[in-house]
KELUM-141644 format. One record per residue (C-alpha): residue number from 1; residue in one letter; x, y, z. Coordinates in nm, 2 decimals. Layout:
BEGIN
<rec><n>NUM</n><res>A</res><u>X</u><v>Y</v><w>Z</w></rec>
...
***
This chain:
BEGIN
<rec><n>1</n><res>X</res><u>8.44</u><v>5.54</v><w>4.55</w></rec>
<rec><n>2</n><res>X</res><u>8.33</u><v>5.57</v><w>4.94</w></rec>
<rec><n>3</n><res>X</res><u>8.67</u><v>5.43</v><w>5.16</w></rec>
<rec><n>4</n><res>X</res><u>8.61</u><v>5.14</v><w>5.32</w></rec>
<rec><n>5</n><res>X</res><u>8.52</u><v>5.20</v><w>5.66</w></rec>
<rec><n>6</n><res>X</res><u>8.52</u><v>4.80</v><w>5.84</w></rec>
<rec><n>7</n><res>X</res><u>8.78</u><v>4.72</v><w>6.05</w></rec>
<rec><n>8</n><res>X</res><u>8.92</u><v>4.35</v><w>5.93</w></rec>
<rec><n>9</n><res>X</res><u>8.84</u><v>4.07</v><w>6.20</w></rec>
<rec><n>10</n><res>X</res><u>9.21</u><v>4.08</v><w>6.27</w></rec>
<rec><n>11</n><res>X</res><u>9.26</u><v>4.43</v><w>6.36</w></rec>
<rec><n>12</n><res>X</res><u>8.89</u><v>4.39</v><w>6.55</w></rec>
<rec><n>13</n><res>X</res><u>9.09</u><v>4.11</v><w>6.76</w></rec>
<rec><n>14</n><res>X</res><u>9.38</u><v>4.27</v><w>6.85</w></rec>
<rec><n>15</n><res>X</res><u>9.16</u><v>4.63</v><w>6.94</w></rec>
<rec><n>16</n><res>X</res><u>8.99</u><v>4.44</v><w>7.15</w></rec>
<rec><n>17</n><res>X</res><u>9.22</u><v>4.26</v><w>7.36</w></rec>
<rec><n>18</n><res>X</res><u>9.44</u><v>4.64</v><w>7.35</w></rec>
<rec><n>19</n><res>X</res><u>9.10</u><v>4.75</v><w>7.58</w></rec>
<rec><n>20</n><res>X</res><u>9.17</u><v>4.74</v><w>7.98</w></rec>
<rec><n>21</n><res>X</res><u>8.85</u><v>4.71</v><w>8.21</w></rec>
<rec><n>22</n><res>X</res><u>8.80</u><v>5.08</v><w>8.33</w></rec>
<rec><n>23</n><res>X</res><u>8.54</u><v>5.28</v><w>8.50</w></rec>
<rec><n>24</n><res>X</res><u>8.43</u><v>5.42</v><w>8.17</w></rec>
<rec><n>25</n><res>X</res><u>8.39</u><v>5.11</v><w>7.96</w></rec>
<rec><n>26</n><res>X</res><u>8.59</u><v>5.24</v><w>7.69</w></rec>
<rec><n>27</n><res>X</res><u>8.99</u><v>5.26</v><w>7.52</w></rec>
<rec><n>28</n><res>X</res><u>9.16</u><v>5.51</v><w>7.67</w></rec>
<rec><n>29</n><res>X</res><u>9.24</u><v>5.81</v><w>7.40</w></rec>
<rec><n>30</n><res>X</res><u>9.53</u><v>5.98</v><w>7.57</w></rec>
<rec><n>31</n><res>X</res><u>9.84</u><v>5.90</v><w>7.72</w></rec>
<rec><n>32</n><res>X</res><u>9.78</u><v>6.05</v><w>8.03</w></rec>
<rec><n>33</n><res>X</res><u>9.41</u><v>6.03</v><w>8.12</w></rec>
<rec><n>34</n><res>X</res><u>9.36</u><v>6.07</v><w>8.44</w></rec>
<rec><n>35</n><res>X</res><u>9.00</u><v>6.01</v><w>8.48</w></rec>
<rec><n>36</n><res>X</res><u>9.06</u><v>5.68</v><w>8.35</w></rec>
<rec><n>37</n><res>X</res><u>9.13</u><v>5.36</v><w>8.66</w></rec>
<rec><n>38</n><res>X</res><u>9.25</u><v>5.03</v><w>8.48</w></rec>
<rec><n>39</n><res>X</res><u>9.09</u><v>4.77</v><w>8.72</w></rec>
<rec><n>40</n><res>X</res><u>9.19</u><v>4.49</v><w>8.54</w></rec>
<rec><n>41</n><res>X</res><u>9.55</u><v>4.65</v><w>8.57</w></rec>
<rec><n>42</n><res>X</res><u>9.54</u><v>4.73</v><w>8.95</w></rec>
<rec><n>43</n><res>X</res><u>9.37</u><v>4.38</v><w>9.06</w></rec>
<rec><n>44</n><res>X</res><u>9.66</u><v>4.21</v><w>8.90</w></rec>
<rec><n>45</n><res>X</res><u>9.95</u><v>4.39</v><w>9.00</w></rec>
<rec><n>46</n><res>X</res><u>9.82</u><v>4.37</v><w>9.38</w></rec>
<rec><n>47</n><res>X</res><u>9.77</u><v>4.03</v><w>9.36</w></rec>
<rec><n>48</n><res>X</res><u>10.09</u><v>3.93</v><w>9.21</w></rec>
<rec><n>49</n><res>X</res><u>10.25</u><v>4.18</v><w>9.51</w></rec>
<rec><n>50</n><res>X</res><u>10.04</u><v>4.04</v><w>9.75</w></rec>
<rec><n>51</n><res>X</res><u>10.19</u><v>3.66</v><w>9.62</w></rec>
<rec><n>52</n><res>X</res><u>10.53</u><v>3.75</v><w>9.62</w></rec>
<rec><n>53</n><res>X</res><u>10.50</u><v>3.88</v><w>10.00</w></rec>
<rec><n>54</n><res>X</res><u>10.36</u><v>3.53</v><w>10.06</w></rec>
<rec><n>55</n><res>X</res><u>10.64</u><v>3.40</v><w>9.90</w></rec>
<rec><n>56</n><res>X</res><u>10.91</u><v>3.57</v><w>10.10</w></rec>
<rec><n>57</n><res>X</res><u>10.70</u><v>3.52</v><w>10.45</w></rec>
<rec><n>58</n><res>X</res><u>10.64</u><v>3.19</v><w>10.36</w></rec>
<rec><n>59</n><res>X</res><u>11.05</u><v>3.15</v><w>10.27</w></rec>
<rec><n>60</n><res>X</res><u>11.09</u><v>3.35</v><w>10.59</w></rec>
<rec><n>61</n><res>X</res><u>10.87</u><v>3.15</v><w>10.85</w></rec>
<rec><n>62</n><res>X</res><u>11.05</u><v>2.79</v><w>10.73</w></rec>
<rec><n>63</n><res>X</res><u>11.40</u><v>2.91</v><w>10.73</w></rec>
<rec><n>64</n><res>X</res><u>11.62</u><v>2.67</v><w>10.94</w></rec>
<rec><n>65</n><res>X</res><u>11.96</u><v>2.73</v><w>11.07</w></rec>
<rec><n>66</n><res>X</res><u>12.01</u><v>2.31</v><w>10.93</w></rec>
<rec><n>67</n><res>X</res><u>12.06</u><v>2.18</v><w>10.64</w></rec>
<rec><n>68</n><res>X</res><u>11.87</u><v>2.40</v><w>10.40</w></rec>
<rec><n>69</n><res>X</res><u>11.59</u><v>2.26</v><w>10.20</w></rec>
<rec><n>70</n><res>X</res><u>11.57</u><v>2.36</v><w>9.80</w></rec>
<rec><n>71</n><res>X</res><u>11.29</u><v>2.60</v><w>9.88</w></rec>
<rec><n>72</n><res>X</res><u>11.51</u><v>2.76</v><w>10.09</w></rec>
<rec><n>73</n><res>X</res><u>11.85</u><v>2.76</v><w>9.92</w></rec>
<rec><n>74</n><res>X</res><u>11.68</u><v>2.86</v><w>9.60</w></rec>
<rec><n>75</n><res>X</res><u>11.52</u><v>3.24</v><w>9.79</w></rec>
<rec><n>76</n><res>X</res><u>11.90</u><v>3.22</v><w>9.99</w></rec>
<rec><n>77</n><res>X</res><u>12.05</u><v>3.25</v><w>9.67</w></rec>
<rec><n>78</n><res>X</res><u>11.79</u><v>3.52</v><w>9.57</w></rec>
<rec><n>79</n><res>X</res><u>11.86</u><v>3.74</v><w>9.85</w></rec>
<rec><n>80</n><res>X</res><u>12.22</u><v>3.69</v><w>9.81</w></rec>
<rec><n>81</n><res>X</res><u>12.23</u><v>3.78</v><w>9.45</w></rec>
<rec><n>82</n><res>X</res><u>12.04</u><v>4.13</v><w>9.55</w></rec>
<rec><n>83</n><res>X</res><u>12.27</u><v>4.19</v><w>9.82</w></rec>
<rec><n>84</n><res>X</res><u>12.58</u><v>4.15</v><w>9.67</w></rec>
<rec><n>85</n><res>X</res><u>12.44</u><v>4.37</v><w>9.39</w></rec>
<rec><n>86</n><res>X</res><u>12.31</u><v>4.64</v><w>9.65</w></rec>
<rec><n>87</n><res>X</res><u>12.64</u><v>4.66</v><w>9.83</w></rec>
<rec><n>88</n><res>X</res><u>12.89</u><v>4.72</v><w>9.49</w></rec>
<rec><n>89</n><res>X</res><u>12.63</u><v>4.97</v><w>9.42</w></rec>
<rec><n>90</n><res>X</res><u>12.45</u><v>5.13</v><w>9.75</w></rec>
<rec><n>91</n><res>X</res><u>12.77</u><v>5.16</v><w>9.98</w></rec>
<rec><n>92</n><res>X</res><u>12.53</u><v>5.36</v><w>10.28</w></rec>
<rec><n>93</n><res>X</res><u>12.51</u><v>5.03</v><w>10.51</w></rec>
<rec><n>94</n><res>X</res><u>12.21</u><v>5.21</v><w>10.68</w></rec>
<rec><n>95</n><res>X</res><u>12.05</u><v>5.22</v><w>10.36</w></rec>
<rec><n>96</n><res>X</res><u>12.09</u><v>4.91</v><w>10.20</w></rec>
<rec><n>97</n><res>X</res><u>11.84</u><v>4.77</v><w>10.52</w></rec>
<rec><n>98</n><res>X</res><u>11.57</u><v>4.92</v><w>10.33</w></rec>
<rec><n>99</n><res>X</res><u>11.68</u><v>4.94</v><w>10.01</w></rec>
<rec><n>100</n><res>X</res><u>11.82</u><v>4.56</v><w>9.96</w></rec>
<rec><n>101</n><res>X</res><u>11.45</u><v>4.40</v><w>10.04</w></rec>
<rec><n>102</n><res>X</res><u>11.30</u><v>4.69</v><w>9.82</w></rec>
<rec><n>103</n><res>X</res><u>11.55</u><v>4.57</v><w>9.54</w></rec>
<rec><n>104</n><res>X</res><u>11.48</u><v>4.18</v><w>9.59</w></rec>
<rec><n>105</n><res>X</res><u>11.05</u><v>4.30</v><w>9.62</w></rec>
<rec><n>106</n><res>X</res><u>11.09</u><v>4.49</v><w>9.27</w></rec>
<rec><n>107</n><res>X</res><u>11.28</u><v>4.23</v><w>9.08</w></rec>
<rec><n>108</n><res>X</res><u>11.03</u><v>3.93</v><w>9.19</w></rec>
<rec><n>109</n><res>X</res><u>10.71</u><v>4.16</v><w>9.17</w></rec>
<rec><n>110</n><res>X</res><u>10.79</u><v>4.23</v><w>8.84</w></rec>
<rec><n>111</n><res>X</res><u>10.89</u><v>3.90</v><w>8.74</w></rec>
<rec><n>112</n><res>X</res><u>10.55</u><v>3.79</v><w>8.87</w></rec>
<rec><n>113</n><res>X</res><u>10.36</u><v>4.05</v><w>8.68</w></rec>
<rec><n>114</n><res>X</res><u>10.54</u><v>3.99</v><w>8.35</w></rec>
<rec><n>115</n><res>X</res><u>10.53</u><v>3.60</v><w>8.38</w></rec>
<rec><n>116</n><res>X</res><u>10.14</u><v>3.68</v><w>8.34</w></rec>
<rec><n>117</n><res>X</res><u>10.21</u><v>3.74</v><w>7.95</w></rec>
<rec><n>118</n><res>X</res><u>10.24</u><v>3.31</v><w>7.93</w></rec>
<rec><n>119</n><res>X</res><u>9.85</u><v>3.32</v><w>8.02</w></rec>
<rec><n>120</n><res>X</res><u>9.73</u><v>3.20</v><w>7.66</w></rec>
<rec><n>121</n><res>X</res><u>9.58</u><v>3.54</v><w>7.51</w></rec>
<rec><n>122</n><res>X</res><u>9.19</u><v>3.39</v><w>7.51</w></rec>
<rec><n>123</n><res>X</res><u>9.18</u><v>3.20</v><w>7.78</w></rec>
<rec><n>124</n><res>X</res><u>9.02</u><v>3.45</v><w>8.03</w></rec>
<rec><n>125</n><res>X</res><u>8.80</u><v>3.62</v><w>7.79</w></rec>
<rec><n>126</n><res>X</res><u>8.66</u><v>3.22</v><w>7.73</w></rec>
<rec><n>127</n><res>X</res><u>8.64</u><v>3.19</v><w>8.12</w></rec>
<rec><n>128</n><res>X</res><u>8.41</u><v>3.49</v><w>8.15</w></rec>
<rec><n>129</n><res>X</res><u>8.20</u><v>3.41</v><w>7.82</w></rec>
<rec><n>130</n><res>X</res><u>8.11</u><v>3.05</v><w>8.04</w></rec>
<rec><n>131</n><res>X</res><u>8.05</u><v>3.24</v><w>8.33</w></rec>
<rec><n>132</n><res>X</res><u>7.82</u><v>3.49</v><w>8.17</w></rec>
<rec><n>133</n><res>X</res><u>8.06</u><v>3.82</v><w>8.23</w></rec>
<rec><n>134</n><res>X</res><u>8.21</u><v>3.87</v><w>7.87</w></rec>
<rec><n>135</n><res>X</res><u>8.00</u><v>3.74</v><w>7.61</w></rec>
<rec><n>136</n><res>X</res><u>7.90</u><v>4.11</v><w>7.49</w></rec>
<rec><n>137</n><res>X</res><u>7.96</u><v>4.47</v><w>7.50</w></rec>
<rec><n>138</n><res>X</res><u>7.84</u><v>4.59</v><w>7.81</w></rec>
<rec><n>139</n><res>X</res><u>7.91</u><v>4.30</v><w>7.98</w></rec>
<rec><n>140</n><res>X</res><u>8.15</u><v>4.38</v><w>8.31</w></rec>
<rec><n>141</n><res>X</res><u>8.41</u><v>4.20</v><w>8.21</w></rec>
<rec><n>142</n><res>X</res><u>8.42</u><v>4.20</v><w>7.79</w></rec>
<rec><n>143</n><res>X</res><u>8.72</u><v>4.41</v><w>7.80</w></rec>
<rec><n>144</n><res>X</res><u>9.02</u><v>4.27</v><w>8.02</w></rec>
<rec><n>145</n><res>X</res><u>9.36</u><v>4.30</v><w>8.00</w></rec>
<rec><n>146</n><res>X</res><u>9.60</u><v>4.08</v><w>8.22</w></rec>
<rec><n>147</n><res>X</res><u>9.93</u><v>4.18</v><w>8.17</w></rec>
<rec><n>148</n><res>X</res><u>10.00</u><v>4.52</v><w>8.46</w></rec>
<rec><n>149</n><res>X</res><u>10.32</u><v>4.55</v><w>8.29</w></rec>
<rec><n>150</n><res>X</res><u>10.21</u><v>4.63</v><w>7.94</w></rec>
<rec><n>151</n><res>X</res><u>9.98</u><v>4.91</v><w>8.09</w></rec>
<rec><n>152</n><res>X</res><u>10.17</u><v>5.22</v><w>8.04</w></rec>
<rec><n>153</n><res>X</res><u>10.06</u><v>5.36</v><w>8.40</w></rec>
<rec><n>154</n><res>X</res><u>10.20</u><v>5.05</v><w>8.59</w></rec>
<rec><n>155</n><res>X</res><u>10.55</u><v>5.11</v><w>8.51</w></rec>
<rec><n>156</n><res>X</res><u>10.56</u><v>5.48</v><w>8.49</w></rec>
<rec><n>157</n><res>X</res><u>10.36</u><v>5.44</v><w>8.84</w></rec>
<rec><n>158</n><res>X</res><u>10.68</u><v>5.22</v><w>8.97</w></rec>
<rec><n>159</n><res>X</res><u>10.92</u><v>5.42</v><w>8.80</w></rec>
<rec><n>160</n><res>X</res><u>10.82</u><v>5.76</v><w>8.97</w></rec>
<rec><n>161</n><res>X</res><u>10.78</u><v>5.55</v><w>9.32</w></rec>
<rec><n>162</n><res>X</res><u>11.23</u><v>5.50</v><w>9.25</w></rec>
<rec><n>163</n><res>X</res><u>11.19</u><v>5.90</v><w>9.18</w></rec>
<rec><n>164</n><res>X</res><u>11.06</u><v>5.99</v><w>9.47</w></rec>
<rec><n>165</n><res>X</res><u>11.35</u><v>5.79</v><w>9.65</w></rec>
<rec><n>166</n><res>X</res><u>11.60</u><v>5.91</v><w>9.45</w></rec>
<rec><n>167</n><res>X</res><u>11.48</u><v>6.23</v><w>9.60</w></rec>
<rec><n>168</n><res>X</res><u>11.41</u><v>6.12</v><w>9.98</w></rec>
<rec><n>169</n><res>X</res><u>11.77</u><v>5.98</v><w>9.96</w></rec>
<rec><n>170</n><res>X</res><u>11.92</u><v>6.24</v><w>9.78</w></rec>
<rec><n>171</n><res>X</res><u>11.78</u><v>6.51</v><w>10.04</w></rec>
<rec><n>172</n><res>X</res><u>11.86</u><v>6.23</v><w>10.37</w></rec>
<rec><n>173</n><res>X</res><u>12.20</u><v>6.18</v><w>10.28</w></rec>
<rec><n>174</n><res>X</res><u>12.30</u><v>6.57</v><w>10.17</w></rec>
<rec><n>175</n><res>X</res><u>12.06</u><v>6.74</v><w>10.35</w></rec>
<rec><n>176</n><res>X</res><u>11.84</u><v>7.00</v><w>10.22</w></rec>
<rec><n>177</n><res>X</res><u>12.10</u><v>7.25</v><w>10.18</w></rec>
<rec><n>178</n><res>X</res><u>12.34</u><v>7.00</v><w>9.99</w></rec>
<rec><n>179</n><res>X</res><u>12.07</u><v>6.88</v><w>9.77</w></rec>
<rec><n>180</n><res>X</res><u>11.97</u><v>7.20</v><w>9.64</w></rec>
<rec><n>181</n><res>X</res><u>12.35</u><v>7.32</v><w>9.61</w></rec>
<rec><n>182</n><res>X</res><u>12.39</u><v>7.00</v><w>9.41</w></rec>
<rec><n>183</n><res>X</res><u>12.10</u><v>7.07</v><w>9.19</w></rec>
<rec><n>184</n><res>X</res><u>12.22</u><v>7.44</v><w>9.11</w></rec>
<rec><n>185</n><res>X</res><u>12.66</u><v>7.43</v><w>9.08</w></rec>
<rec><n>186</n><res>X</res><u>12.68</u><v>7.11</v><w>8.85</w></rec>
<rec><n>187</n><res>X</res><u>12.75</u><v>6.98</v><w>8.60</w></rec>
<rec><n>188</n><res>X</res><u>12.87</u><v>7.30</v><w>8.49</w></rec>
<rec><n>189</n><res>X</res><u>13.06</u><v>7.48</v><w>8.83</w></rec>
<rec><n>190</n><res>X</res><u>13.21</u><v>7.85</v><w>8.81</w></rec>
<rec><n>191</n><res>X</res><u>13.35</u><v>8.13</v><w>9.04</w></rec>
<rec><n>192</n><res>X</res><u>13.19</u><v>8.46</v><w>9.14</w></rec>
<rec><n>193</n><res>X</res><u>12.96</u><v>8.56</v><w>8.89</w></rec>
<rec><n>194</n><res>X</res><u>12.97</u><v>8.27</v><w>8.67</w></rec>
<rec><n>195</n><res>X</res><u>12.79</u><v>8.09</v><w>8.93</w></rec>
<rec><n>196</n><res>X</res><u>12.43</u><v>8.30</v><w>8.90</w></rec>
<rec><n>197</n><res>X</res><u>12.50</u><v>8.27</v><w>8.51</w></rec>
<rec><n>198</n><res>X</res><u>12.54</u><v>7.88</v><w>8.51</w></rec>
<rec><n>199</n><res>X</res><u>12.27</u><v>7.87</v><w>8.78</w></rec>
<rec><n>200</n><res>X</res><u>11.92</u><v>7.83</v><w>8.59</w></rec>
<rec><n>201</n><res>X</res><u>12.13</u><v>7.58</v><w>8.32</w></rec>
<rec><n>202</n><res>X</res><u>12.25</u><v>7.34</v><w>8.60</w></rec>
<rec><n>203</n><res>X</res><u>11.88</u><v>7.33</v><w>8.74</w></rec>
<rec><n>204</n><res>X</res><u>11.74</u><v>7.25</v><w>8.40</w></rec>
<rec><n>205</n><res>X</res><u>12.00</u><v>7.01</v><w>8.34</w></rec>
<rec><n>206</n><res>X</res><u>12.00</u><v>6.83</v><w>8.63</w></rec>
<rec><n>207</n><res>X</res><u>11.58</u><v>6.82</v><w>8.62</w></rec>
<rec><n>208</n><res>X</res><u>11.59</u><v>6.69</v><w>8.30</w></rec>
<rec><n>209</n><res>X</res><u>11.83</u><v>6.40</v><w>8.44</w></rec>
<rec><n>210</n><res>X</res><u>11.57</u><v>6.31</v><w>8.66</w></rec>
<rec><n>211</n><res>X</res><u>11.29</u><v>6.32</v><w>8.41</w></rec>
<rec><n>212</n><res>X</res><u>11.49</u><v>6.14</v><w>8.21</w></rec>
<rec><n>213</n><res>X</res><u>11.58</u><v>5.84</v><w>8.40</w></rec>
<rec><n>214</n><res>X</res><u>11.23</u><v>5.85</v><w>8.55</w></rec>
<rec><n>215</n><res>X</res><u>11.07</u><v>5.80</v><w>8.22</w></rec>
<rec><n>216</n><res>X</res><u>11.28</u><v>5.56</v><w>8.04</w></rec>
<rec><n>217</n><res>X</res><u>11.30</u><v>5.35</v><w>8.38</w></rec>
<rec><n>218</n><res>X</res><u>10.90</u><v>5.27</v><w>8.27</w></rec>
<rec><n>219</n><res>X</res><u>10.90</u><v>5.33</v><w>7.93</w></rec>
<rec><n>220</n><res>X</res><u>11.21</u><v>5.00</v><w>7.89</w></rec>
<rec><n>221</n><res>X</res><u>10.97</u><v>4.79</v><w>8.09</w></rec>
<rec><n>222</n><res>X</res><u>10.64</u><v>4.89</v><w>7.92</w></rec>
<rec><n>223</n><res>X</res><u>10.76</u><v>4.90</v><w>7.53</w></rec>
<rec><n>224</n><res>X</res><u>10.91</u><v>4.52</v><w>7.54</w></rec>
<rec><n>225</n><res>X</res><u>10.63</u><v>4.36</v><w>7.77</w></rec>
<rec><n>226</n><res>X</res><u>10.38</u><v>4.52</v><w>7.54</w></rec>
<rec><n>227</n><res>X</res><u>10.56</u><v>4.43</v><w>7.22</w></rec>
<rec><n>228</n><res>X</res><u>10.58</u><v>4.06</v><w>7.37</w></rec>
<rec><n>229</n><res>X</res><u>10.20</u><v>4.11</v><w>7.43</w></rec>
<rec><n>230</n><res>X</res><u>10.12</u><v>4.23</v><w>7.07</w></rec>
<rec><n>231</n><res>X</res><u>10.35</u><v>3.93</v><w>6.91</w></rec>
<rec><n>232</n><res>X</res><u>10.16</u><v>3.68</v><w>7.10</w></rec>
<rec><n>233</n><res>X</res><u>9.85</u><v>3.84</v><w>6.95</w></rec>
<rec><n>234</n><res>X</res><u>9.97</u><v>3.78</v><w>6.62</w></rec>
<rec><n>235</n><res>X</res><u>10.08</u><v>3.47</v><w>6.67</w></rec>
<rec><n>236</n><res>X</res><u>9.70</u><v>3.37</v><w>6.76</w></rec>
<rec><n>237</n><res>X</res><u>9.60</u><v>3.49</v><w>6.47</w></rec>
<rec><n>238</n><res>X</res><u>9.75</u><v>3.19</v><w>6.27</w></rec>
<rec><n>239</n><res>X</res><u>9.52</u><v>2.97</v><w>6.44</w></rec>
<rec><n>240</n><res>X</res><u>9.25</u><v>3.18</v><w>6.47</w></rec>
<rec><n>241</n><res>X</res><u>9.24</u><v>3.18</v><w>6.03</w></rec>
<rec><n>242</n><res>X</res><u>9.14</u><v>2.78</v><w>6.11</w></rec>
<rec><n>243</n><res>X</res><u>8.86</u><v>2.70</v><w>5.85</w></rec>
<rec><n>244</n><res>X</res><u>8.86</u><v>2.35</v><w>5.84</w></rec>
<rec><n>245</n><res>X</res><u>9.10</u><v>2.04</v><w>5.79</w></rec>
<rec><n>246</n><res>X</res><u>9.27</u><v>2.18</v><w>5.47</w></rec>
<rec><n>247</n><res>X</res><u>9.66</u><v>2.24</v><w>5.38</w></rec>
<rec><n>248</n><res>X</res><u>9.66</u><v>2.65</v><w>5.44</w></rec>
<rec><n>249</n><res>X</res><u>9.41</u><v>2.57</v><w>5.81</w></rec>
<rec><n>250</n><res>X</res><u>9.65</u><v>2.27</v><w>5.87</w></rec>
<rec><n>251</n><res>X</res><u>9.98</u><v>2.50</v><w>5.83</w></rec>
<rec><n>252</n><res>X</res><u>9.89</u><v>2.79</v><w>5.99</w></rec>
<rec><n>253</n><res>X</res><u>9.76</u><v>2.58</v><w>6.32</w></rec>
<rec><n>254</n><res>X</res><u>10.14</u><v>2.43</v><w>6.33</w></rec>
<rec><n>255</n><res>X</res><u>10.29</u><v>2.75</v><w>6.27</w></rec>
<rec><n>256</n><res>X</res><u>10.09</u><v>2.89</v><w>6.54</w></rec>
<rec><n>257</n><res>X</res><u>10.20</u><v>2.59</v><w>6.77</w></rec>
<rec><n>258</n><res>X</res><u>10.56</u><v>2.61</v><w>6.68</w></rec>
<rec><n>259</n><res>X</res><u>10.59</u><v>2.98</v><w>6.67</w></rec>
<rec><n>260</n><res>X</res><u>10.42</u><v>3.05</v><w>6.97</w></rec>
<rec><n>261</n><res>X</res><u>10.63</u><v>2.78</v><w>7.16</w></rec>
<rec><n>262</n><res>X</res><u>10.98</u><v>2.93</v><w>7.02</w></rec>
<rec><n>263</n><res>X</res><u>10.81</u><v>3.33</v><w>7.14</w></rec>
<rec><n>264</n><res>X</res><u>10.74</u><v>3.15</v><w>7.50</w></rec>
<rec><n>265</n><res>X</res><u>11.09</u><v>3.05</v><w>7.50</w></rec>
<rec><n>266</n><res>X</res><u>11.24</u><v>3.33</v><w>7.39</w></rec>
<rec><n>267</n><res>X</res><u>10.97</u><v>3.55</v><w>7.64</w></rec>
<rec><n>268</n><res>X</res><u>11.12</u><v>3.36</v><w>7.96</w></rec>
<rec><n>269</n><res>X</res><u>11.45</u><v>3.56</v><w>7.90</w></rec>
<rec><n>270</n><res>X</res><u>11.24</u><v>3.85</v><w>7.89</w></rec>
<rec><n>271</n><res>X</res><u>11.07</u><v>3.83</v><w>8.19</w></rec>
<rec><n>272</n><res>X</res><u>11.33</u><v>3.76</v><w>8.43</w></rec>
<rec><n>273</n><res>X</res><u>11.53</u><v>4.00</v><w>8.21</w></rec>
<rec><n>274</n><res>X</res><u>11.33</u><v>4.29</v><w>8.22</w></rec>
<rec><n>275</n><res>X</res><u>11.29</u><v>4.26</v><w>8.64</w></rec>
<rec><n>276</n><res>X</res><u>11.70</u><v>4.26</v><w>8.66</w></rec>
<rec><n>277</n><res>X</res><u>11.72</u><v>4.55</v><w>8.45</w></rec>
<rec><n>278</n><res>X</res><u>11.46</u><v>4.75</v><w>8.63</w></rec>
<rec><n>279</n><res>X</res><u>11.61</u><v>4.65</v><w>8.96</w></rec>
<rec><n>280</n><res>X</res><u>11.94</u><v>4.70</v><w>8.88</w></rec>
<rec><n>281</n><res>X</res><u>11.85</u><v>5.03</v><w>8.76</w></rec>
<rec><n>282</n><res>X</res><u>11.67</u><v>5.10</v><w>9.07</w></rec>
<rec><n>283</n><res>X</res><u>11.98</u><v>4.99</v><w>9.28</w></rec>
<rec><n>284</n><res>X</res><u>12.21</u><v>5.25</v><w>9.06</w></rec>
<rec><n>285</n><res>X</res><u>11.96</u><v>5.55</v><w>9.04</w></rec>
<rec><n>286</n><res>X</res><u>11.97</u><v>5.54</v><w>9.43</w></rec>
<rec><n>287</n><res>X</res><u>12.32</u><v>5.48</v><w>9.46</w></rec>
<rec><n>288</n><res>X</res><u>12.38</u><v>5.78</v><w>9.28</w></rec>
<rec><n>289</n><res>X</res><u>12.15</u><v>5.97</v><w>9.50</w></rec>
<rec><n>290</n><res>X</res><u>12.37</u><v>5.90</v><w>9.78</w></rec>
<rec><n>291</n><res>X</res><u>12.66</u><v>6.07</v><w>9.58</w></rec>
<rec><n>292</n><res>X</res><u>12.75</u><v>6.44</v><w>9.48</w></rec>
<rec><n>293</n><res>X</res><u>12.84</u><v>6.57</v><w>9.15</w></rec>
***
């Protein structure tokens, strides 16, 4: 007997929304493709950057030495949540200029980007079937994905931008020589000829520490927005089995409604948790850049 070869309208549903709008029309097959540009992913992700620099100029250009408004006092309290975190953690005053608004930037960007996932799942693939720009395959905007966060490369992106200051930071503060020095003598440190022995562990080690905190910096904020993502896929699923007013139809459209409002719930904590964590994390992997072994 020839295996069955259709893929279920459920599965067909979810593939389909799992497809990002990309210069070759298609899923991507590999991890890392690099021939591959997710527009869908890049138009997003600017433009929920380019609203949280509104925000802050906006919060910026009405600030009053007065009585605060609560537009105001809720961004004060913001910034003074970051900074407090930035100085237990980032104790260069020099460098917690730059890296406090970076921290406060990071955490509402990605707060932004996440809070996306509360977009109901077909609501933009209806808006481009009414305008003409989704109805079928080929159409420039049948695939389209519009949560950045639960594309692998946005993450991993922001995840090597904190690598790259972990290393600008490391080399500012140290210097070149005390960088390298750091990279080779620890965590294993020796005398005379121990120290050429230990030398090529202590690089690996300490390269893999980087890697390390580098890829699971992206890979915590991908896995649970894309896992939220997925569940509220499933979720529509319940009402998408609607065949008429019946007791299964009926059941399954209130579990839908209920389920998916409980999720929502739940998904706030996520998104706000999510941008601490990553900002946090950013605040600490810095901080130790400033530091030796």
């Amino acid at each position: 007997m020839a295996a069955a070869s259709d893929v279920s309208p459920q599965s067909e549903y979810i593939q389909h929304h799992l497809v990002h709008l990309n210069n070759l029309g298609e899923k991507q097959s590999a991890i890392a493709q690099f021939n591959i540009i997710n527009y869908d992913s890049l138009f997003w992700s600017i433009l929920m950057g380019l609203l949280v620099v509104f925000f802050l100029w906006r919060a910026a250009r009405k600030a009053t030495s007065g009585v605060p408004g609560r537009f105001q006092m809720f961004v004060e309290s913001l910034v003074d949540m970051v900074e407090e975190q930035a100085k237990g953690i980032v104790h260069n005053e020099v460098s917690r200029r730059f890296v406090s608004p970076l921290a406060l930037t990071v955490f509402l960007w990605i707060v932004m980007m996440n809070a996306l996932d509360f977009v109901p799942v077909d609501l933009p693939a209806t808006v481009f079937r009414w305008i003409g720009l989704g109805s079928h395959h080929g159409d420039p905007l049948y695939y389209h994905r519009i949560l950045p966060t639960a594309d692998l490369n946005v993450p991993m992106g922001m995840s090597l931008g904190v690598l790259l200051l972990m290393f600008y930071y490391g080399i500012k503060i140290k210097h070149p020589g005390g960088f390298v020095k750091d990279l080779i003598s620890a965590p294993f440190h020796g005398h005379g000829i121990w120290v050429v022995i230990l030398l090529p562990f202590n690089l690996l080690l300490n390269l893999i520490e980087y890697a390390a905190k580098s890829v699971s910096l992206g890979m915590r904020l991908f896995g649970n927005m894309f896992a939220g993502e997925l569940l509220f896929m499933l979720i529509a699923l319940l009402g998408g089995a609607w065949t008429g007013f019946n007791a299964t139809s009926i059941g399954l459209g209130l579990g839908q409604i209920v389920a998916g409002s409980i999720w929502a719930i739940f998904h706030i904590l996520i998104v706000l948790l999510q941008g601490f964590i990553f900002m946090m994390l950013t605040l600490v992997y810095i901080g130790q850049a400033h530091e030796g072994h």
